[in-house]
PyMOL Python script that loads the backbone (N, CA, C, O; Angstrom):
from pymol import cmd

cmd.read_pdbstr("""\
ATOM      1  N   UNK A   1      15.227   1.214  11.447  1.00  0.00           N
ATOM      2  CA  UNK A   1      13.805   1.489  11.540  1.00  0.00           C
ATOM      3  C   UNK A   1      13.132   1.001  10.261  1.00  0.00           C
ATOM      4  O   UNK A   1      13.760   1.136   9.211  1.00  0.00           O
ATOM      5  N   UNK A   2      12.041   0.504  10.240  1.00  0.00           N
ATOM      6  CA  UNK A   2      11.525  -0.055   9.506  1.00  0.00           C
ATOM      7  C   UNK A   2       9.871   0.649   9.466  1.00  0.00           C
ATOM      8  O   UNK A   2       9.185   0.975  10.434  1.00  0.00           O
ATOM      9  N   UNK A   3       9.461   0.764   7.676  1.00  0.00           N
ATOM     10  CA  UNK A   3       8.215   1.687   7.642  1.00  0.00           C
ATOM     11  C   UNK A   3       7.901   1.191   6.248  1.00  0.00           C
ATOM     12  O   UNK A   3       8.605   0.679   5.377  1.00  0.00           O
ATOM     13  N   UNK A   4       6.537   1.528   6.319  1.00  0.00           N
ATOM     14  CA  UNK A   4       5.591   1.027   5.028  1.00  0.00           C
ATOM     15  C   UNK A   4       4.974   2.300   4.326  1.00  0.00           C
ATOM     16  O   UNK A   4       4.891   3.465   4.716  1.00  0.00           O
ATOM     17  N   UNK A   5       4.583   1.705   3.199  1.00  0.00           N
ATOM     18  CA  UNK A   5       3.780   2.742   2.428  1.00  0.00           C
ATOM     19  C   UNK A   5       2.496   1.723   1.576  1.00  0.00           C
ATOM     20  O   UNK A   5       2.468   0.523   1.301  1.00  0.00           O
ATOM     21  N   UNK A   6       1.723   2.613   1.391  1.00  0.00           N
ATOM     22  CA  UNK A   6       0.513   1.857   0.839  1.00  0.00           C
ATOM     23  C   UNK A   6       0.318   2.698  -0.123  1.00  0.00           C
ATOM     24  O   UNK A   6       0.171   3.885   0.171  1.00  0.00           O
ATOM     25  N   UNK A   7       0.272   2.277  -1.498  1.00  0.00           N
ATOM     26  CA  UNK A   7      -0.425   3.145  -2.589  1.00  0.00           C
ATOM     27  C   UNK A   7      -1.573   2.824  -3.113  1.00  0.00           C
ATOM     28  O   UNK A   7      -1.358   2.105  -4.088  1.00  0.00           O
ATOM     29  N   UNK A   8      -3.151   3.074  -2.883  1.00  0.00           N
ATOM     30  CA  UNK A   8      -4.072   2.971  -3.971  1.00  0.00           C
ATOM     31  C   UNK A   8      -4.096   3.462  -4.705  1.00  0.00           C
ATOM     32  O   UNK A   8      -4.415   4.634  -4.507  1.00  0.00           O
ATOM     33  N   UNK A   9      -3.854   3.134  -5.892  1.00  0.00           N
ATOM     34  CA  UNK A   9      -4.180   3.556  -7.249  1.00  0.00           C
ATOM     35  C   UNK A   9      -5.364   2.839  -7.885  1.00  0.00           C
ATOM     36  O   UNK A   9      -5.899   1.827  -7.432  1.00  0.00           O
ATOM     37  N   UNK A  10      -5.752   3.583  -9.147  1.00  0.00           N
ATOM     38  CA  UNK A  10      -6.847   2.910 -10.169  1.00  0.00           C
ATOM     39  C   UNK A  10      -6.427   1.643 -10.186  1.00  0.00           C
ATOM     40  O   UNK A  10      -7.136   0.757  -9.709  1.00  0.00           O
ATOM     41  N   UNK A  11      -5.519   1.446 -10.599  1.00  0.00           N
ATOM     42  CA  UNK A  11      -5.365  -0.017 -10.992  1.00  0.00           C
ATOM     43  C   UNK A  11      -4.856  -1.292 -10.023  1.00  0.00           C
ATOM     44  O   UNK A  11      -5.124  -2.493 -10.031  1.00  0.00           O
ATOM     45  N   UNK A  12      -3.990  -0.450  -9.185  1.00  0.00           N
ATOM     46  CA  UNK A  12      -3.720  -1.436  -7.914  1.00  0.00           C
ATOM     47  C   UNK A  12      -3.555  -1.269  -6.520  1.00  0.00           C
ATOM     48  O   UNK A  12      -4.369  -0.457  -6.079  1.00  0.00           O
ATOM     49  N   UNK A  13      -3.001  -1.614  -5.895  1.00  0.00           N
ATOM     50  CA  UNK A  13      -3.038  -1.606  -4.431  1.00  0.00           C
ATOM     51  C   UNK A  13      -1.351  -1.898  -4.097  1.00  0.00           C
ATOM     52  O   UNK A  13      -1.004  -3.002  -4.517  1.00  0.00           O
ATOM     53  N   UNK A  14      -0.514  -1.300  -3.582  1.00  0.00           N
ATOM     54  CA  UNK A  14       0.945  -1.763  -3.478  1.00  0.00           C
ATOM     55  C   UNK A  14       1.492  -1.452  -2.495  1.00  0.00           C
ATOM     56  O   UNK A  14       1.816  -0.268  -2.586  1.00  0.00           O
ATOM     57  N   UNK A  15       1.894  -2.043  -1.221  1.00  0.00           N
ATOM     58  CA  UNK A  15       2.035  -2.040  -0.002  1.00  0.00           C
ATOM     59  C   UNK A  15       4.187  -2.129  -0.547  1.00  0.00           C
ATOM     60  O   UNK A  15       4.744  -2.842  -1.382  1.00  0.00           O
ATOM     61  N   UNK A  16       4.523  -1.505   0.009  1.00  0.00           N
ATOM     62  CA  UNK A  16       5.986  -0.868   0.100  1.00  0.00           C
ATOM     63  C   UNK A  16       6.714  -1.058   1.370  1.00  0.00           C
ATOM     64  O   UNK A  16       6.285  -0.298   2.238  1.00  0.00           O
ATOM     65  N   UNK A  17       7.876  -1.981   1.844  1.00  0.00           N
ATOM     66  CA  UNK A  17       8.594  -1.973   3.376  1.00  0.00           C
ATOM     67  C   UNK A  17       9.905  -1.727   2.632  1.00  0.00           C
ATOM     68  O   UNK A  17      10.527  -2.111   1.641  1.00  0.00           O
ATOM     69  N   UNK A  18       9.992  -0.768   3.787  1.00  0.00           N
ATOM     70  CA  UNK A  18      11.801  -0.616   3.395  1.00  0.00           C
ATOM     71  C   UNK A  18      12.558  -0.186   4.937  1.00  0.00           C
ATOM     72  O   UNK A  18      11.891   0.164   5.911  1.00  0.00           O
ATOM     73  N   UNK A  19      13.803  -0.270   4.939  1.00  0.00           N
ATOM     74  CA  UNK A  19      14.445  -0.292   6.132  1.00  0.00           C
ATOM     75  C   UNK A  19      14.833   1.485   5.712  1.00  0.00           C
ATOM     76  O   UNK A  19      14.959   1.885   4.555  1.00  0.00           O
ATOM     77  N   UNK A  20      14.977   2.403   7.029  1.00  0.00           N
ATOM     78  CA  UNK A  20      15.303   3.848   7.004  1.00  0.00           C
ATOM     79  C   UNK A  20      16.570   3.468   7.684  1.00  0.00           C
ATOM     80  O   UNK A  20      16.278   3.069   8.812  1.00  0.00           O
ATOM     81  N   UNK A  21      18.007   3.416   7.456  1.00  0.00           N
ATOM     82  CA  UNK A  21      19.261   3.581   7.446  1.00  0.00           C
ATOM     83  C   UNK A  21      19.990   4.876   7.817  1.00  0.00           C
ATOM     84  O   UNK A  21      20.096   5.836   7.054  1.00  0.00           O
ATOM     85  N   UNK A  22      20.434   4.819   8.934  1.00  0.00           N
ATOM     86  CA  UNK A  22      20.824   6.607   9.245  1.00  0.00           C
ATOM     87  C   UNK A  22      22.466   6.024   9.811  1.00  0.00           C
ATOM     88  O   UNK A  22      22.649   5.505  10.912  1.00  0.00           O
ATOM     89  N   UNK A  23      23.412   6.233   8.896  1.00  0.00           N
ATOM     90  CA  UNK A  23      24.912   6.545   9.028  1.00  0.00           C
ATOM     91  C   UNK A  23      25.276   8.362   9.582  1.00  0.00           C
ATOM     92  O   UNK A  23      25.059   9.157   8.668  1.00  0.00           O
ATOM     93  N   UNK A  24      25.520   8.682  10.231  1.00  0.00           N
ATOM     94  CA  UNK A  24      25.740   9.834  10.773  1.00  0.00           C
ATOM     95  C   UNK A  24      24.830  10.448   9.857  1.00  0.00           C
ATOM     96  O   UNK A  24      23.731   9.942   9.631  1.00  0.00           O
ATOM     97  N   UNK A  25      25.307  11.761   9.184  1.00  0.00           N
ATOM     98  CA  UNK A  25      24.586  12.674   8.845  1.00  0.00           C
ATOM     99  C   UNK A  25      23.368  12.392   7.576  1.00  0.00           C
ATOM    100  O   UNK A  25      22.551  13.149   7.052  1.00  0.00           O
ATOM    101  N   UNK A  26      23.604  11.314   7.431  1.00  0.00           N
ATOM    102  CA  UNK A  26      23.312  10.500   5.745  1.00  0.00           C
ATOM    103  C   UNK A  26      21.625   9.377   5.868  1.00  0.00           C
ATOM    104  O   UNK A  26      21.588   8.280   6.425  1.00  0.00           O
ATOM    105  N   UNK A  27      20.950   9.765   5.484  1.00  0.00           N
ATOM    106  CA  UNK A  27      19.946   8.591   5.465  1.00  0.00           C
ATOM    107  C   UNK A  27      19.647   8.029   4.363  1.00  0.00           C
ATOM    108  O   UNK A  27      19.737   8.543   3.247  1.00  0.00           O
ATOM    109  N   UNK A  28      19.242   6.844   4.651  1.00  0.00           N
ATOM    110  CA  UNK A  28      19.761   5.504   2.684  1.00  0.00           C
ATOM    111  C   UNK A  28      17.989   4.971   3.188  1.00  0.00           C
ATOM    112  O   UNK A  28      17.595   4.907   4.352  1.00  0.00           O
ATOM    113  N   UNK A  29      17.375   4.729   2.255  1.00  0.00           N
ATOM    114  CA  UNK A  29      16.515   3.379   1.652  1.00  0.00           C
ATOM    115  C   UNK A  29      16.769   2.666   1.095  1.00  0.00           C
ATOM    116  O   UNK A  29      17.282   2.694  -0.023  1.00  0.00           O
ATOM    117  N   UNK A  30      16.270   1.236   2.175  1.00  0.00           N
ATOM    118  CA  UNK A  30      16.908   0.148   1.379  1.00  0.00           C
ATOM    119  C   UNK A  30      15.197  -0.701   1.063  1.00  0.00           C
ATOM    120  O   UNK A  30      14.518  -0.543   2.077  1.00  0.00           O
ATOM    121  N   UNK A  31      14.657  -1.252   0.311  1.00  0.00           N
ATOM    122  CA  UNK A  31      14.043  -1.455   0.191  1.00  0.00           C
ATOM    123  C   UNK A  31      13.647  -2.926   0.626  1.00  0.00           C
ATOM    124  O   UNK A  31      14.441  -3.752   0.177  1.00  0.00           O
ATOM    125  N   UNK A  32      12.766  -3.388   1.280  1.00  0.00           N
ATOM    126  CA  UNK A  32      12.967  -4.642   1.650  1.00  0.00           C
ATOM    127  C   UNK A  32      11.673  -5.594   1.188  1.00  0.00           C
ATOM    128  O   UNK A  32      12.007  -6.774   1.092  1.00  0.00           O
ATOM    129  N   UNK A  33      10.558  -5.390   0.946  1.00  0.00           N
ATOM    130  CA  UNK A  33       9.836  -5.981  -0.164  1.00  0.00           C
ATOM    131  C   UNK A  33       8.375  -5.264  -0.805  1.00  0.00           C
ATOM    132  O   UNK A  33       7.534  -4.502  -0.327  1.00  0.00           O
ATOM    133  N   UNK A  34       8.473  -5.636  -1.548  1.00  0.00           N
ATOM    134  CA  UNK A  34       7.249  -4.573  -2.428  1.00  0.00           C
ATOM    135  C   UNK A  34       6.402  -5.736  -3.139  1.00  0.00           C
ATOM    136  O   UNK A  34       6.867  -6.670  -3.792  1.00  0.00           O
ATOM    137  N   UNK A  35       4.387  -5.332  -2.730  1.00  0.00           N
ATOM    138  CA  UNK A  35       4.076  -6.656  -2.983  1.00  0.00           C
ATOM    139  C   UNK A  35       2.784  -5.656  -3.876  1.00  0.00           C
ATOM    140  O   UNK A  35       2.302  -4.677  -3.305  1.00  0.00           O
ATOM    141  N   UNK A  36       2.434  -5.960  -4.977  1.00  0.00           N
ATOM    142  CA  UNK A  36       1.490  -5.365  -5.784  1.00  0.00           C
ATOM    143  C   UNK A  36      -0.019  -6.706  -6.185  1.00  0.00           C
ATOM    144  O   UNK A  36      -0.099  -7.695  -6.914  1.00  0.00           O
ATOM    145  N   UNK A  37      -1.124  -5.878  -5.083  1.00  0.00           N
ATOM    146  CA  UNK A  37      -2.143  -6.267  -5.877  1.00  0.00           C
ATOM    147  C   UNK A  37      -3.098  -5.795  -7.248  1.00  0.00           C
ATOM    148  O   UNK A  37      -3.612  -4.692  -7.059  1.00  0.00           O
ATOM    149  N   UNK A  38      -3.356  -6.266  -8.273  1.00  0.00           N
ATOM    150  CA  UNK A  38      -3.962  -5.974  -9.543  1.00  0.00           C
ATOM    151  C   UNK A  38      -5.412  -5.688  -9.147  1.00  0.00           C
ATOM    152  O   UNK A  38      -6.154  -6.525  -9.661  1.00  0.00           O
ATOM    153  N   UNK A  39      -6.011  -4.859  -8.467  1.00  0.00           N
ATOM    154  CA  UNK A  39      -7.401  -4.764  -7.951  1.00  0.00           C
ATOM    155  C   UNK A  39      -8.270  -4.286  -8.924  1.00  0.00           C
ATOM    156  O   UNK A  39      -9.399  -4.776  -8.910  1.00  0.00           O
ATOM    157  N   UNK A  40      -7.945  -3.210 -10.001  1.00  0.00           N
ATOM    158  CA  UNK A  40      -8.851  -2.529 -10.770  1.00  0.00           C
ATOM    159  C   UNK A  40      -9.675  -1.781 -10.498  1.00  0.00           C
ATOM    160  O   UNK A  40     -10.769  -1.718 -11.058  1.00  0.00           O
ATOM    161  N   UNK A  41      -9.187  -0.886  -9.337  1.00  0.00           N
ATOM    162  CA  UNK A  41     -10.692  -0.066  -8.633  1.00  0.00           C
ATOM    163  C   UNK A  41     -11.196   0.683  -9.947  1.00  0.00           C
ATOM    164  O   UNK A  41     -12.417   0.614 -10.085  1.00  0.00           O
ATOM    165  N   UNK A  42     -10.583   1.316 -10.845  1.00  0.00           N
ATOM    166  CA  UNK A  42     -10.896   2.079 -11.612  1.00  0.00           C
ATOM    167  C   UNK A  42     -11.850   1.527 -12.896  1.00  0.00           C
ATOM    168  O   UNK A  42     -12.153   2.324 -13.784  1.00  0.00           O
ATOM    169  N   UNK A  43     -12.286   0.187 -12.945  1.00  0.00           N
ATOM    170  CA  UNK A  43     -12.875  -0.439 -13.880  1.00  0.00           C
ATOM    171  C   UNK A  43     -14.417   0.043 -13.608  1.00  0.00           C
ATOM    172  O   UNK A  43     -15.074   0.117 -14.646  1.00  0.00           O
ATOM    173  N   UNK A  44     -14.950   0.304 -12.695  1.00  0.00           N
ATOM    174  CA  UNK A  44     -16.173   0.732 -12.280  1.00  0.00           C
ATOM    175  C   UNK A  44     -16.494   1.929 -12.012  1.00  0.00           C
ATOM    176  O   UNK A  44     -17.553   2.494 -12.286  1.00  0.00           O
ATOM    177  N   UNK A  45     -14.997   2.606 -11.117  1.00  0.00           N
ATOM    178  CA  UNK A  45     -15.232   4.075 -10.543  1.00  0.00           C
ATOM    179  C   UNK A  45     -15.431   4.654 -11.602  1.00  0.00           C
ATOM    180  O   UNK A  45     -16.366   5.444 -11.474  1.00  0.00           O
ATOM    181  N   UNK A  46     -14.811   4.649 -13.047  1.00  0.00           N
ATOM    182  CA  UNK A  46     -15.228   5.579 -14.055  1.00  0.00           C
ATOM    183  C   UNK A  46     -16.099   5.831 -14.661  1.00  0.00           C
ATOM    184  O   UNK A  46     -16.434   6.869 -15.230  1.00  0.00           O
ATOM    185  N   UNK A  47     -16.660   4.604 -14.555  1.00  0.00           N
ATOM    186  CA  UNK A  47     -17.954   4.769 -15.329  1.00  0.00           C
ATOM    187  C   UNK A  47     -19.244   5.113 -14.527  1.00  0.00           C
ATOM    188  O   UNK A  47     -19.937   6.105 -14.749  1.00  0.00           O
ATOM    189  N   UNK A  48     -19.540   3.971 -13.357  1.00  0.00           N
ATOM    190  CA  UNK A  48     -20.390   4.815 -12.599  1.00  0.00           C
ATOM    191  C   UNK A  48     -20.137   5.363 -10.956  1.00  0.00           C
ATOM    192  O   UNK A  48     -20.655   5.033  -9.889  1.00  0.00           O
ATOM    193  N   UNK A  49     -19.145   6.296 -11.303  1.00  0.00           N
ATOM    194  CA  UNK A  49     -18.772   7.362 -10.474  1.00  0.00           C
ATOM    195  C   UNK A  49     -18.745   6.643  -9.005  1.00  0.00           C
ATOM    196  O   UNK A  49     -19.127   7.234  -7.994  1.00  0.00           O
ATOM    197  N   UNK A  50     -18.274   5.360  -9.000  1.00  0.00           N
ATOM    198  CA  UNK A  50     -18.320   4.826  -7.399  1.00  0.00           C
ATOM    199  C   UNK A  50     -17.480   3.562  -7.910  1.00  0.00           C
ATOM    200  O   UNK A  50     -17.284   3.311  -9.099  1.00  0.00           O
ATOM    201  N   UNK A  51     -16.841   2.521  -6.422  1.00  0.00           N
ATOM    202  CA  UNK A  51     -16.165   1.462  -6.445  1.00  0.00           C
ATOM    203  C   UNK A  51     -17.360   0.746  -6.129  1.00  0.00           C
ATOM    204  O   UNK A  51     -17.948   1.254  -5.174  1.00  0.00           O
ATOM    205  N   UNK A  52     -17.948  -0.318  -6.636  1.00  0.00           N
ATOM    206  CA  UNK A  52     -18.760  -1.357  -6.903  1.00  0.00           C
ATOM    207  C   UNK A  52     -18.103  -2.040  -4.563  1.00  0.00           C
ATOM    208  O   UNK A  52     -17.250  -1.910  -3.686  1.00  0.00           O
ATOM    209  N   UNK A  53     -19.535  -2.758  -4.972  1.00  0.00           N
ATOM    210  CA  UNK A  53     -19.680  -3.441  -3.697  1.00  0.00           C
ATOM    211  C   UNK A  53     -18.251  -4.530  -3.743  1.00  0.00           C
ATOM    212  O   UNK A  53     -17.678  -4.664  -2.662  1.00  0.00           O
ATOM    213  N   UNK A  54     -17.812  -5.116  -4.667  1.00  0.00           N
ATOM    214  CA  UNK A  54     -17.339  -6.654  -5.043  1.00  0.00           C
ATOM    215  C   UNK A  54     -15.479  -5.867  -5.184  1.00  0.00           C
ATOM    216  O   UNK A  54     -14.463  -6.532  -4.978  1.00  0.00           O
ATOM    217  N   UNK A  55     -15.484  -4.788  -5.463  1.00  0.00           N
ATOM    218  CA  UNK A  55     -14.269  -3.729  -5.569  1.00  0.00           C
ATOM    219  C   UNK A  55     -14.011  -3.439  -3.916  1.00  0.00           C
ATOM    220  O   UNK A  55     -13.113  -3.995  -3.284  1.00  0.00           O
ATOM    221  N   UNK A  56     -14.674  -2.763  -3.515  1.00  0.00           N
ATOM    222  CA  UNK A  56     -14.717  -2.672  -2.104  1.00  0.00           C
ATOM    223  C   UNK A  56     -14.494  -3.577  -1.119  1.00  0.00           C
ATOM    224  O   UNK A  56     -13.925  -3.216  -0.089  1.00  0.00           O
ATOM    225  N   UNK A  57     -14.892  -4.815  -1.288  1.00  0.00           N
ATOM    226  CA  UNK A  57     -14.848  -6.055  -0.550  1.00  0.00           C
ATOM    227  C   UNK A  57     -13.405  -6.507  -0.455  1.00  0.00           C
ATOM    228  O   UNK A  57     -12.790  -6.596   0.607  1.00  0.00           O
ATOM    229  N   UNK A  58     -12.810  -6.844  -1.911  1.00  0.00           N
ATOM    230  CA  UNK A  58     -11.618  -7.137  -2.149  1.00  0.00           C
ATOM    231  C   UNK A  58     -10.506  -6.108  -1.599  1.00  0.00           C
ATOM    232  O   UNK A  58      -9.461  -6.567  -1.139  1.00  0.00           O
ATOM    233  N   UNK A  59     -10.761  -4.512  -1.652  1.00  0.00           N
ATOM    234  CA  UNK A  59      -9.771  -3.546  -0.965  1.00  0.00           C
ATOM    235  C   UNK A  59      -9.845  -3.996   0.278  1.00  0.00           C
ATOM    236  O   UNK A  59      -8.735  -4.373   0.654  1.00  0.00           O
ATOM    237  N   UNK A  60     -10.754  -4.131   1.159  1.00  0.00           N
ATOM    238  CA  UNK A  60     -10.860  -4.144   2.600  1.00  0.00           C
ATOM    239  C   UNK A  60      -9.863  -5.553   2.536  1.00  0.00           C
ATOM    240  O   UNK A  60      -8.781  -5.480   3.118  1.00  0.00           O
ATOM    241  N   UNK A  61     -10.184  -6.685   1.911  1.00  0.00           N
ATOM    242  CA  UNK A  61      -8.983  -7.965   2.240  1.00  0.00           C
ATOM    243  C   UNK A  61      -8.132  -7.662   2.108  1.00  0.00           C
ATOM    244  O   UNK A  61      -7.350  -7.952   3.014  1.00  0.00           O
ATOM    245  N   UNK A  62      -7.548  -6.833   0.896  1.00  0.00           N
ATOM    246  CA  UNK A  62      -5.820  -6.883   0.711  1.00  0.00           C
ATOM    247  C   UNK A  62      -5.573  -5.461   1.515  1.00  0.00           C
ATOM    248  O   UNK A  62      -4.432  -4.999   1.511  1.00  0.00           O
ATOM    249  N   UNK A  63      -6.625  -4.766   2.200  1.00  0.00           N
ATOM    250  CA  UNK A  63      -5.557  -4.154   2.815  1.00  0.00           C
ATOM    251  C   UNK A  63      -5.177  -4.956   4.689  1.00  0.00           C
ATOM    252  O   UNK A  63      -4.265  -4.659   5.460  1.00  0.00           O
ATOM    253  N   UNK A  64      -6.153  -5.856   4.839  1.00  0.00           N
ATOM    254  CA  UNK A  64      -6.298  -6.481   6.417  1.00  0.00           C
ATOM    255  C   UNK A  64      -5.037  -7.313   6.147  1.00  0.00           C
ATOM    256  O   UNK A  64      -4.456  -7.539   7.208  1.00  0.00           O
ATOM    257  N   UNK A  65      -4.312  -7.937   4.896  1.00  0.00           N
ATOM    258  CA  UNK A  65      -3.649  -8.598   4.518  1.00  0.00           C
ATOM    259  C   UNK A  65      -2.250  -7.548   4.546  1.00  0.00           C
ATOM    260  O   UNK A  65      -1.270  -8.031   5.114  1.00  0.00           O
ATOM    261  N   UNK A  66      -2.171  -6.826   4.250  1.00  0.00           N
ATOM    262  CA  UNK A  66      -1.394  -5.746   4.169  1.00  0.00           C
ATOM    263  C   UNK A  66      -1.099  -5.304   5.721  1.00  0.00           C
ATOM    264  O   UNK A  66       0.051  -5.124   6.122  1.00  0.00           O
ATOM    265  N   UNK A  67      -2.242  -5.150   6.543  1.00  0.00           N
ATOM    266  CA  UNK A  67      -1.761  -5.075   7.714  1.00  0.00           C
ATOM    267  C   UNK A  67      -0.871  -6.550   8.408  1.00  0.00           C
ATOM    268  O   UNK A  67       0.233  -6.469   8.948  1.00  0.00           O
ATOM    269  N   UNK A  68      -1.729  -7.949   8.212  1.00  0.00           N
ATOM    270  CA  UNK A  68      -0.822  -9.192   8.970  1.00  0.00           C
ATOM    271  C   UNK A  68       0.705  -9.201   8.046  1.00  0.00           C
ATOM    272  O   UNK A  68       1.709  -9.819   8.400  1.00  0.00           O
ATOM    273  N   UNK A  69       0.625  -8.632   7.204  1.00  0.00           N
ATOM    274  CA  UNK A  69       2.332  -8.289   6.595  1.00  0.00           C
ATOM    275  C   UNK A  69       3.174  -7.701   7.289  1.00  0.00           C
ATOM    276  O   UNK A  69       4.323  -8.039   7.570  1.00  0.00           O
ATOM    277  N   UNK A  70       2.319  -6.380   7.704  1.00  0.00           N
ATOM    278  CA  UNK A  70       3.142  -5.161   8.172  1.00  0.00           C
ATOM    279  C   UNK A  70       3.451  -5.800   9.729  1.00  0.00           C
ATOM    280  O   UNK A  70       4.472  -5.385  10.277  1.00  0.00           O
ATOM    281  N   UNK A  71       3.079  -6.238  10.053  1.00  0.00           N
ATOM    282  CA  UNK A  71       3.072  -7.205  11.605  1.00  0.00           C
ATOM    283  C   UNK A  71       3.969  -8.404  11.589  1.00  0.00           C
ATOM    284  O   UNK A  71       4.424  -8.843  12.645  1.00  0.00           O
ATOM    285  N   UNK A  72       4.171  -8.808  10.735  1.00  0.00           N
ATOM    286  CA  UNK A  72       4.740  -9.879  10.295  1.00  0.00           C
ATOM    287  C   UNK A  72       6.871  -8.629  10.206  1.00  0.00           C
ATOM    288  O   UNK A  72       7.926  -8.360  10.779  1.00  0.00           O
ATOM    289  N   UNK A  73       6.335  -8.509   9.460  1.00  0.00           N
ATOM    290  CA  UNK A  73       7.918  -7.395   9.044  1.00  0.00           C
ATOM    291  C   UNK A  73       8.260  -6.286  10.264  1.00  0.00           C
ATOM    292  O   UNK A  73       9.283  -5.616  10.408  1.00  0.00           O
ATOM    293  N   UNK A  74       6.725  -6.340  11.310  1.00  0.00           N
ATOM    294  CA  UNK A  74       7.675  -5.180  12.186  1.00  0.00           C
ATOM    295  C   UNK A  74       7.762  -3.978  11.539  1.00  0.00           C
ATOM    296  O   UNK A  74       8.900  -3.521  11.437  1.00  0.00           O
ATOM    297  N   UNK A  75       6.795  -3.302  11.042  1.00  0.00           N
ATOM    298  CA  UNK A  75       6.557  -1.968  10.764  1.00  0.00           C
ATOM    299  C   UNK A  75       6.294  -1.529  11.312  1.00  0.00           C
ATOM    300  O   UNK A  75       5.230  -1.634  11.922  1.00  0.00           O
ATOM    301  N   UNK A  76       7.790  -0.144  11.511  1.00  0.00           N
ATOM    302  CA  UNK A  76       7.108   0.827  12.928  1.00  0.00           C
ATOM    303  C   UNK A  76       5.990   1.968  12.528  1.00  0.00           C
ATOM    304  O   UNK A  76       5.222   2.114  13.479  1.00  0.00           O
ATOM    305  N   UNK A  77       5.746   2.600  11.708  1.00  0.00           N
ATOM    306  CA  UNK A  77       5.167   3.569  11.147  1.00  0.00           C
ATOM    307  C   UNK A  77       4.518   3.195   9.326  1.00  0.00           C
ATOM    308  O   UNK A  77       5.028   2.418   8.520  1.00  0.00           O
ATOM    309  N   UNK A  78       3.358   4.002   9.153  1.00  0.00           N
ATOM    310  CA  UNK A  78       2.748   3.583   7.907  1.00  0.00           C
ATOM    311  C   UNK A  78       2.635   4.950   7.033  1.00  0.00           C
ATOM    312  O   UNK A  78       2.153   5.915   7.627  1.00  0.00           O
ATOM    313  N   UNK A  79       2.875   5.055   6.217  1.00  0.00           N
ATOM    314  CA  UNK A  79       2.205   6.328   5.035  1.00  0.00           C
ATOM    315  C   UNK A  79       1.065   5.465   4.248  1.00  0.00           C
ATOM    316  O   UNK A  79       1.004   4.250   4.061  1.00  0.00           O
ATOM    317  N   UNK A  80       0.217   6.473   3.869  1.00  0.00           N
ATOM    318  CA  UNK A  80      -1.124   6.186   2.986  1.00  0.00           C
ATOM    319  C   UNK A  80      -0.926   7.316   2.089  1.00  0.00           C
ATOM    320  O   UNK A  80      -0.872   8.525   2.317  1.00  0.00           O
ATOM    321  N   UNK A  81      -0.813   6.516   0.820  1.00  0.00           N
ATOM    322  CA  UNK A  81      -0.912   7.657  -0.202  1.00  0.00           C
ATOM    323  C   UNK A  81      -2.385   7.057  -1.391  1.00  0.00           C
ATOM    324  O   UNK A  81      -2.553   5.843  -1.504  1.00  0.00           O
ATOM    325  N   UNK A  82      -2.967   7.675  -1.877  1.00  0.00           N
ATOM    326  CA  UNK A  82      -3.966   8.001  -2.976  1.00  0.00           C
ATOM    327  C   UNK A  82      -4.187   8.574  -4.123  1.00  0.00           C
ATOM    328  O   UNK A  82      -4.140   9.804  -4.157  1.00  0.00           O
ATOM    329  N   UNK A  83      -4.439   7.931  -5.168  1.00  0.00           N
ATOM    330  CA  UNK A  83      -4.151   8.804  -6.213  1.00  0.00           C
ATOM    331  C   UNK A  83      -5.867   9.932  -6.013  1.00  0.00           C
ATOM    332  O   UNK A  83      -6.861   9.452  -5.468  1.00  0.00           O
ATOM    333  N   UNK A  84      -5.838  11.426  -6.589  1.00  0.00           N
ATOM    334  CA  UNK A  84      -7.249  11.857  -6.380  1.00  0.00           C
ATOM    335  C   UNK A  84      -7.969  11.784  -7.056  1.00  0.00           C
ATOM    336  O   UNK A  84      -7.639  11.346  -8.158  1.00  0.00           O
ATOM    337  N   UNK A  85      -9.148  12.099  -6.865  1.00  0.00           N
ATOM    338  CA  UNK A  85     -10.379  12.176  -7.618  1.00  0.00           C
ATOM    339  C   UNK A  85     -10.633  12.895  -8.596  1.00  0.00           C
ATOM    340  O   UNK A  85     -11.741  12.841  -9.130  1.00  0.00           O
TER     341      UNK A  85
END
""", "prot")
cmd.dss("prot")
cmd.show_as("cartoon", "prot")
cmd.util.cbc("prot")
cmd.orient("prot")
């Protein structure tokens, strides 16, 4: 089985595939590729309390990009994680 994870953070964006491995009682991660974009949401959010139009634009690509990946690799299932506010 195969599954993704997406992390936004301040500083980047990092889409995670790994294969879920189940030997009888035992389950393994194997990791199968990890791709990190340098986005910088946090260069703007801090200061004025929001992600800029030009921040926003760029999340929406790398994550539509993140999806033709996950399609590409056959990801059965996705996690979304966030760092908070």
């Amino acid at each position: 089985m195969r599954y993704a994870a997406i992390d936004i953070g301040s500083n980047a964006v990092r889409l995670l595939i790994a294969d879920i491995i189940e030997t009888g009682k035992e389950i393994s991660f194997k990791k199968n590729t990890l791709i990190r974009v340098p986005l910088r949401l946090g260069d703007n959010a801090f200061l004025d309390k929001k992600i800029s139009d030009k921040k926003s634009d760029e999340l929406i690509k790398t994550m539509l990009a993140f999806r033709n990946l996950m399609d590409v690799y056959m990801v059965l299932s996705l996690i979304h994680i966030s760092e908070p506010t």
